[in-house]
Every structure is written in structure tokens, then in C-alpha cells.
PLY file of the C-alpha trace (Angstrom):
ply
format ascii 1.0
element vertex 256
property float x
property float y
property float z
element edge 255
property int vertex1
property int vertex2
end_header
79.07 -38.70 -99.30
76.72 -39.63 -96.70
75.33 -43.26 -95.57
72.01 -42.57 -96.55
73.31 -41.12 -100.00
75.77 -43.96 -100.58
72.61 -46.18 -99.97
70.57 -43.67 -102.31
72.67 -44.39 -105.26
72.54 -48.70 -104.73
69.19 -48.33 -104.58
69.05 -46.37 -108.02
71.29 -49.10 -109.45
69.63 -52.32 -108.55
65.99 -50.42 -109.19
66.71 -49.37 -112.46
66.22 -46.05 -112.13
70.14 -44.65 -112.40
71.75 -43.32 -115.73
73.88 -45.23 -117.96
76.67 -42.97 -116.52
75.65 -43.67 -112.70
75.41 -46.94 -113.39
79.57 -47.17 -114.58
80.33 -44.50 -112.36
78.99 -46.68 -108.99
80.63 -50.21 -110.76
83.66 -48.25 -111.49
84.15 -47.65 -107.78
82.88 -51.17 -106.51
85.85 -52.55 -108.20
87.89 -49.96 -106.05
86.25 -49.90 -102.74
85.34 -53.46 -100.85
82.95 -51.76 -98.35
80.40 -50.22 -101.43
81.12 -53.60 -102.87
79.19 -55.52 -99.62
77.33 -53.18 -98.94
75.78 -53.74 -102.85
75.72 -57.11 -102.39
73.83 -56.99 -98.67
71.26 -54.72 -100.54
70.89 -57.13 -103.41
70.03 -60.10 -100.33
67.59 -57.62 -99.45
65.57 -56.89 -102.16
66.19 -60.74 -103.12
64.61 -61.52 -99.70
61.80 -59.02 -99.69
60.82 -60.51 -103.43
60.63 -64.56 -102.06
58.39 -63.34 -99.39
56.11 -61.81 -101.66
55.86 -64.33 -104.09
55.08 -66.61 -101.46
52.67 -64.91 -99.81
51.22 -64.29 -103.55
51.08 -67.63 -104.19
49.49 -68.68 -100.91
46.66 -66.58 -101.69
46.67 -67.83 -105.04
46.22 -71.34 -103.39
43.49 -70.16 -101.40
41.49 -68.35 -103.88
41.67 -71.00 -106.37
40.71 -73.78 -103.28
37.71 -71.30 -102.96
36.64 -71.15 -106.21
36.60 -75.08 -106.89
34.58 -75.26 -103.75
32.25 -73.29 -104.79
31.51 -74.38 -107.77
30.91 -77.63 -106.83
27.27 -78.82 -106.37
26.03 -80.16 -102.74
24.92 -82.99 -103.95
29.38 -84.08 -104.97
28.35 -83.59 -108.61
31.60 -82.90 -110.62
31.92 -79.92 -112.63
34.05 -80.23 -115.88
36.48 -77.44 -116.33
35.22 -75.00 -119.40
37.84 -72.18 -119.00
41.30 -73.21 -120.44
43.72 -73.60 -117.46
46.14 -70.19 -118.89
42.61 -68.08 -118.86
42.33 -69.29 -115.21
45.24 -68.34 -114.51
45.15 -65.00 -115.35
41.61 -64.83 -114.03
43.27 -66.20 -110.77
45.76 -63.15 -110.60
43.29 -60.95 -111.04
40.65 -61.58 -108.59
43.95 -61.38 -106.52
44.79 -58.23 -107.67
41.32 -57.22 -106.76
41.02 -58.73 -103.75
44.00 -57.18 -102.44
42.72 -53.50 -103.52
39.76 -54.38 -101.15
42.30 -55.32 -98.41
43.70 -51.88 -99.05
40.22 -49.84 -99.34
38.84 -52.04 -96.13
42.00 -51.32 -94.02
41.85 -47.20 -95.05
38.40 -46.53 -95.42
35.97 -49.56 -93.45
37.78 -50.72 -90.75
35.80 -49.80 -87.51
39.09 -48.66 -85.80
41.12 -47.03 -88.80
41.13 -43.58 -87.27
44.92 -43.50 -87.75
46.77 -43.25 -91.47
49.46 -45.99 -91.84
52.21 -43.33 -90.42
50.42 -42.67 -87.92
49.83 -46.26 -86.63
53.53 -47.32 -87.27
54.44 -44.28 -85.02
51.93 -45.90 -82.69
54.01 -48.68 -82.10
57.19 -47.27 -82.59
59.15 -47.48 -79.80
62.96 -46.59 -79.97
65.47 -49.69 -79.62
67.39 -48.42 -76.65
71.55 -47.38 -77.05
73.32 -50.27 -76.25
76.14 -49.86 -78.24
77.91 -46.50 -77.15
78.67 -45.47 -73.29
78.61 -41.97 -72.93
80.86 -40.57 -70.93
79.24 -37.12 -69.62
81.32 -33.98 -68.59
84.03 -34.01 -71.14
85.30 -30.97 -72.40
85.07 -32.54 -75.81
82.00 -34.63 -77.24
83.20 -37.03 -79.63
80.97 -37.42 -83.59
79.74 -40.60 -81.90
78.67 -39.30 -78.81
77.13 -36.37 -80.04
74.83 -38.68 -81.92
73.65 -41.43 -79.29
73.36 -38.27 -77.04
70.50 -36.51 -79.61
69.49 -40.42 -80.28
69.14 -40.72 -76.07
67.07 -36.78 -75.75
64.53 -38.09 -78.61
65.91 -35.67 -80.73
65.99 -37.81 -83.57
66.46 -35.19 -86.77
70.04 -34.50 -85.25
70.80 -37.84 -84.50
69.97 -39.19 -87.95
71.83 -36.38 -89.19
74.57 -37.15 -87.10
74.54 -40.60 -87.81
74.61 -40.25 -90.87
77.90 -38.67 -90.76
79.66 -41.10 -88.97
81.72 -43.93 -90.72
79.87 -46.77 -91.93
79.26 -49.78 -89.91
75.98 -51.72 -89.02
75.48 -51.28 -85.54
75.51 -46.85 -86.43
73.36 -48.01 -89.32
71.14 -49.70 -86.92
70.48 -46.42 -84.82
70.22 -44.31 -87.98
67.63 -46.49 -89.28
66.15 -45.81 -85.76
66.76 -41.92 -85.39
65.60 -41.78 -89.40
62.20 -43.66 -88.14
61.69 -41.70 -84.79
61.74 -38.77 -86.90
59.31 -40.23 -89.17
61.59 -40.39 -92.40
59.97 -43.57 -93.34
62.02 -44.48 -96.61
64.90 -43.49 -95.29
64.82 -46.08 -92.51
63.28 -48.81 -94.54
66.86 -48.21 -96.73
68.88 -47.91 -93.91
67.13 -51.04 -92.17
66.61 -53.59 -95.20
69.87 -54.57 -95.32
70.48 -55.23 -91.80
67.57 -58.02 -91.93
69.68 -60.21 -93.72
73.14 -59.49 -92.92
74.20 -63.47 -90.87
77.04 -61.50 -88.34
74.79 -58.95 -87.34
72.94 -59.05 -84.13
70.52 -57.12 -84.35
69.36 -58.86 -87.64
66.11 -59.90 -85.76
64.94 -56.14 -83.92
65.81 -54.88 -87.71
63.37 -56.60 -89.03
60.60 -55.42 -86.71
61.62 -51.69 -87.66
61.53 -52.41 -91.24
57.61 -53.31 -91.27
56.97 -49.98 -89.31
58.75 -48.24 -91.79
57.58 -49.89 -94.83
53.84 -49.10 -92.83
54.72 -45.87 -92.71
55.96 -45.57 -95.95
52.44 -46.20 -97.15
52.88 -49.87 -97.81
51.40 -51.82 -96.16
51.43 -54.96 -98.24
55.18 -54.93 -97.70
54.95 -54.13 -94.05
52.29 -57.43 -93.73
55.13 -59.77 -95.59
58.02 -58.58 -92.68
55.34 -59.23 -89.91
54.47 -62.89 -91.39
58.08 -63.18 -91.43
58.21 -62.24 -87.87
55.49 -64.33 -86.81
56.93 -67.25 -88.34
60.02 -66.88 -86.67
59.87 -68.79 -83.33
61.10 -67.10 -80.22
61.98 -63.67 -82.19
62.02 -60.87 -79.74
59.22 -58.66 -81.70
56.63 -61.76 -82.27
54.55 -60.74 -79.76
54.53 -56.94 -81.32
54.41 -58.27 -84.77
51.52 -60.43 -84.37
49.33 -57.38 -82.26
50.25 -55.35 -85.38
49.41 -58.15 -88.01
45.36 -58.35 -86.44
45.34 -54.89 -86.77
46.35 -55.11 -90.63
44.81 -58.03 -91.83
0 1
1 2
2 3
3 4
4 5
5 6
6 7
7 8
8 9
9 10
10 11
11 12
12 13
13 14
14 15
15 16
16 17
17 18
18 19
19 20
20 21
21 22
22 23
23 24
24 25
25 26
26 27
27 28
28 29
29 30
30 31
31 32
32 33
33 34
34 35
35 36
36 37
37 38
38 39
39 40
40 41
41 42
42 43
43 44
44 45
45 46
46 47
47 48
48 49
49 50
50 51
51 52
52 53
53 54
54 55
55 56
56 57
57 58
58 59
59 60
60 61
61 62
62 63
63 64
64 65
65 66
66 67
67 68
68 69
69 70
70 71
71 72
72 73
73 74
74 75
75 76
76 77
77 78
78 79
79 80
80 81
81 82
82 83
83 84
84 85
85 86
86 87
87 88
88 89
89 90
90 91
91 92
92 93
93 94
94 95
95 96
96 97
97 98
98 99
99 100
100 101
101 102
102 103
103 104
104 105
105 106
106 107
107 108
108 109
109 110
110 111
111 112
112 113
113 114
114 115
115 116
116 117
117 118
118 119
119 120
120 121
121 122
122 123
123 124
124 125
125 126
126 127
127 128
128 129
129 130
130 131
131 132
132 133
133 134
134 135
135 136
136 137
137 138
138 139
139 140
140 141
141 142
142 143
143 144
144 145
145 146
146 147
147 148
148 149
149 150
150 151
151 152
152 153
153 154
154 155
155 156
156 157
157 158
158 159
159 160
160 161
161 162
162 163
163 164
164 165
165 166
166 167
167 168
168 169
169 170
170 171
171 172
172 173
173 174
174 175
175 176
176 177
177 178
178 179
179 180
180 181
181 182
182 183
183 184
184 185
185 186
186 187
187 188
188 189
189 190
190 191
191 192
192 193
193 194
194 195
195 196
196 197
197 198
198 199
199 200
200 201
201 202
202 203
203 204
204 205
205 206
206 207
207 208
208 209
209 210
210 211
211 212
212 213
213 214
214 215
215 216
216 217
217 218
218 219
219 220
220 221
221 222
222 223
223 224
224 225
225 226
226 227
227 228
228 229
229 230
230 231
231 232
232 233
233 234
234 235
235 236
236 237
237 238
238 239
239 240
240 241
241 242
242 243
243 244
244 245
245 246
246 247
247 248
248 249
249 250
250 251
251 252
252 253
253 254
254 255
């Protein structure tokens, strides 16, 4: 079974959306193999991750809007207005003018924008720009090309189909998952990279952790999300000295 399959079926399981008998089928071999077993658990960080930073970022709107709203209904003159709405209908007044609010983020940054020619796809192509091979010296004029240099040799041409397919056949490890995430991306397979990539963002021994990061808000973009891919970049952005702020803050104005 494949990387991308392996990380197909986890994603199933923690969503939900596998059978009873895919659900005992996957714990039955986590108790078996230790590699599915982290490689569940680095998934579960991720989603765990992704969740905090959208609750925050929820809640800081919340903050703002409801800031907002006492403001404005104050009088000039300092007059204090008594509260008529019980706080729990505020509340769920609160969510939804953010709920509305953010469906006019959404209809303003695909339909009013001045400069929204491109679709989110084609914008997180825009600024896509592969991570260069770092990891594999290839040794050219061999009369045999071994799996792994068959793939950084497609991932080096640009010919990223073969090299995510080629990737994807190679044993499991993160820097390979790294460079699928990036073939799966170059070749515009936008969930597939945000699934190979997520992880990665919060794995503490890998390296790359940080550039990982960076291509998981041009995926999720791509993927047609951009609230996610706005929650990576504010991570980014927040991040002093990350290598990507400078990217992730050009591609933040152009969101927000």
C-alpha cells in the first residue's frame, strides 16, 4: 500500500468517515506495526493543531466583532446602554454575524476583489515554487538508477506526476514525504499534499517542520480553502525569523 493510501485510510479514521470494519481493521494493525502507529499519532497533532488555530482565530474575531458592536451602540455623548438581549442570545447572534461575515470574506475575495483574476489554485500555483532537492545526490551515468533516484531525478526535470508517483513508492520516511508533498503540489494534487504535508508541520525532529508549513497553506489554498490556508499563514507570520514570513505575509494581503 502506498504512502498516500496509508495516509488515506488515517485520515478516514480520525474524520469519521471509515467503516466499523476499517476502523478495527487499521487499530488491528497499529497494535502490530509501530510506524502506522506514529504516523496516527503525528496526524492526530495535526488535525489537533490545525483545530487550536482555528478556534483562536474564531475567537479573535469574536472579540473584535463583539468590541464593535458595544462601540457602536454606545451614544457620543458616553451615555450607557443597558443590555436587553440575554447574554446566550448574544452569543449566538455573535457567531452568526461571524458566520456571515466570513461568507463576505469569501464572496469579496472570489467575486470583488479588484485583482482576483486568478481562482485560489491558480494563485497558490502562483507562488508555488518547488523546495529544491537537498536530500538525495544523484549520481548521473550509472548503468542502474536506483527507486530513489529515479524520483528526485523526475522531482529535479519538473516532472512532478512521476515523481509523486515515484515517491510515493518509496519507503516511508519524512524527508521522501517532504518531496512528495512537493511533487503532489507541483502537480497541482492539492489534497494530496495538504495530507502528505500536515503532518510534517508538527513533527519536533523534523527539519523541515518550518518550509512544511508554508506548503501546507498553498495547498490548503488550492484546495479551495482558503480559511484554512489564512490560519497556516497567521501561523507563519507569527513565527519570528521563519524562512517563508516574508512569502507568507505577501500572500496574507492578498487574502485578507
Amino acid at each position: 500500500m502506498s504512502k498516500e493510501e496509508t495516509q488515506g485510510r488515517i485520515d478516514d479514521y480520525l474524520l469519521g468517515r471509515a467503516s466499523r470494519e476499517e476502523r478495527r481493521e487499521l487499530e488491528a494493525e497499529i497494535t502490530r506495526n509501530a510506524d502506522l502507529s506514529q504516523e496516527l499519532a503525528a496526524t492526530e497533532r495535526a488535525i489537533a493543531a490545525i483545530e487550536l488555530a482555528e478556534d483562536r482565530a474564531l475567537k479573535a474575531r469574536l472579540q473584535r466583532l463583539e468590541a464593535s458592536l458595544q462601540g457602536a451602540g454606545t451614544a457620543e455623548t458616553g451615555a450607557r446602554v443597558a443590555p436587553l438581549v440575554p447574554r446566550r442570545r448574544v452569543l449566538r447572534l455573535l457567531a452568526f454575524a461571524a458566520s456571515f461575515l466570513l461568507v463576505l470574506t469569501l464572496a469579496w475575495f472570489t467575486l470583488l476583489r479588484p485583482d482576483a483574476n486568478q481562482d485560489p489554485a491558480q494563485l497558490a500555483m502562483a507562488e508555488f515554487k518547488a523546495y529544491p532537492n537537498i536530500a538525495y545526490v544523484i549520481e548521473r551515468g550509472g548503468t542502474e538508477e536506483p527507486p530513489e533516484a529515479a524520483a528526485y531525478l523526475a522531482y529535479e526535470a519538473g516532472d512532478y506526476a512521476t515523481a509523486a508517483q515515484r515517491f510515493a513508492q518509496l519507503p516511508g520516511s519524512a524527508v521522501q514525504q517532504f518531496y512528495l508533498g512537493q511533487s503532489l503540489l507541483g502537480s497541482e494534487d492539492f489534497v494530496g499534499a495538504a495530507r502528505a504535508l500536515g503532518p510534517l508541520t508538527v513533527d519536533p525532529d523534523f527539519n523541515l517542520a518550518a518550509e512544511a508549513a508554508y506548503y501546507l497553506a498553498l495547498a490548503q489554498l488550492g484546495s479551495g480553502d482558503p480559511a484554512a490556508a489564512i490560519v497556516t499563514l497567521e501561523y507563519i507570520v507569527g513565527t519570528p525569523e521563519h524562512p517563508y514570513l516574508a512569502e507568507a505575509q505577501k500572500l496574507l494581503e492578498q487574502l485578507q
